[in-house]
C-alpha positions in Angstrom: 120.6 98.3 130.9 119.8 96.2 127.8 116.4 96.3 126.2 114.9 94.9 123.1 111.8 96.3 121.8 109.8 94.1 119.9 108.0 95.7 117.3 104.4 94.3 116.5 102.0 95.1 113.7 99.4 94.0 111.5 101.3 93.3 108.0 97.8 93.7 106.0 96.7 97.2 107.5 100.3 98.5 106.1 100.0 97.3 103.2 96.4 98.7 103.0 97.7 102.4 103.5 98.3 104.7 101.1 102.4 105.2 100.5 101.7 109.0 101.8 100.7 107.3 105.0 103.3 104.8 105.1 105.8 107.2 104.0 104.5 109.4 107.2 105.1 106.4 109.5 108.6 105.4 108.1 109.4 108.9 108.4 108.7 108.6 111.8 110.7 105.5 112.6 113.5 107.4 110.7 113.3 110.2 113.0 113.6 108.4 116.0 116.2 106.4 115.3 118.2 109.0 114.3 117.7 110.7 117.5 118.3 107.6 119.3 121.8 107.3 117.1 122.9 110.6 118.1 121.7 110.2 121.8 123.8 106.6 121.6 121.1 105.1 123.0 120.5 102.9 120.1 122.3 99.6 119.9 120.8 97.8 117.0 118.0 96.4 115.2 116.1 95.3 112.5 112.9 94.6 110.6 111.7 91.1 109.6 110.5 90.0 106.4 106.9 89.2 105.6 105.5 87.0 107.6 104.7 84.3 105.0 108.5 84.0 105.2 108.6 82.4 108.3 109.0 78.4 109.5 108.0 77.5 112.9 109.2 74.2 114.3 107.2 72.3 117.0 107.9 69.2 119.1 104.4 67.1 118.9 105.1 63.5 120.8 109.2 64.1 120.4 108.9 64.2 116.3 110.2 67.6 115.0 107.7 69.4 112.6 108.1 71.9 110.6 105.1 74.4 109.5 105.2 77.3 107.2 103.8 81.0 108.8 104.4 82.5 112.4 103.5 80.4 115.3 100.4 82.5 116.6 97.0 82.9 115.0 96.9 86.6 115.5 97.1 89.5 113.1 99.7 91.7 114.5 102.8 89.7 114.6 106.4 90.3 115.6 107.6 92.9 112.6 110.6 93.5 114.1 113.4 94.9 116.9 115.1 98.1 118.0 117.7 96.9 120.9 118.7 100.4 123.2 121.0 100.5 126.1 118.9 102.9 128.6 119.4 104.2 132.2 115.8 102.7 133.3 112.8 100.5 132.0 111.1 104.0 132.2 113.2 105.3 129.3 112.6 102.1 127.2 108.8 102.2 128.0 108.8 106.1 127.1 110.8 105.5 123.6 108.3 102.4 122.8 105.4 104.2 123.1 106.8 107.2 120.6 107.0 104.1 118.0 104.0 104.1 115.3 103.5 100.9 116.2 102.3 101.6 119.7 99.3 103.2 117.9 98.4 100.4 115.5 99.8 97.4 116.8 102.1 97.0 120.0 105.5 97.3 121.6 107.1 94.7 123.7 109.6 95.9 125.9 111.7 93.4 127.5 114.9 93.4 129.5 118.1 92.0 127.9 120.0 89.4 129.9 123.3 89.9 131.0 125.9 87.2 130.6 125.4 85.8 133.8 121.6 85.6 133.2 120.9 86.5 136.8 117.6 88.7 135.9 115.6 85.6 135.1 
């Protein structure tokens, strides 16, 4: 089975680390991605830029509008994805929680539909 994990953190409490400890934490993510490579339980993924990248669109009375920033008021926003293809949710939940992010921010783990979208 398919599942994303969505990667949330708190863009300002990076950048407020020293590079040692953000070295230390990329270095992490490094690791266990290359594990995940050679165990061929990684699929894909990717980071996301900075958040003041993003546009949200919004249907208010049926008129389209279009805002600039993420669409929550939070500080730990959506940083990013690794999509694995696991025997069990058990296996995603245990490689989420070895993410650095699971310490400062959060992981989402959530099942990837299949083409026939029967799991919803």
């Amino acid at each position: 089975m398919k599942y994303m994990l969505l990667i949330y953190n708190n863009p300002d409490a990076l950048e407020a680390l020293s590079d040692e400890e953000r070295n230390g934490l990329m270095g992490e993510v490094d690791d266990l991605l290359a594990e995940l490579t050679k165990s061929g339980e990684l699929v894909g993924g990717e980071a996301l830029a900075h958040p003041s990248t993003t546009k949200t669109i919004r249907s208010h009375a049926g008129v389209l509008a279009t805002t600039d920033g993420p669409f929550l008021e939070a500080k730990e926003l959506l940083a990013g994805y690794a999509m694995v293809e696991v025997e069990s949710v058990d296996r995603a939940v245990e490689i989420a929680a070895r993410w650095p992010d699971a310490r400062t921010g959060a992981m989402e783990v959530r099942a990837v539909m299949d083409t026939a979208g029967m799991e919803m």
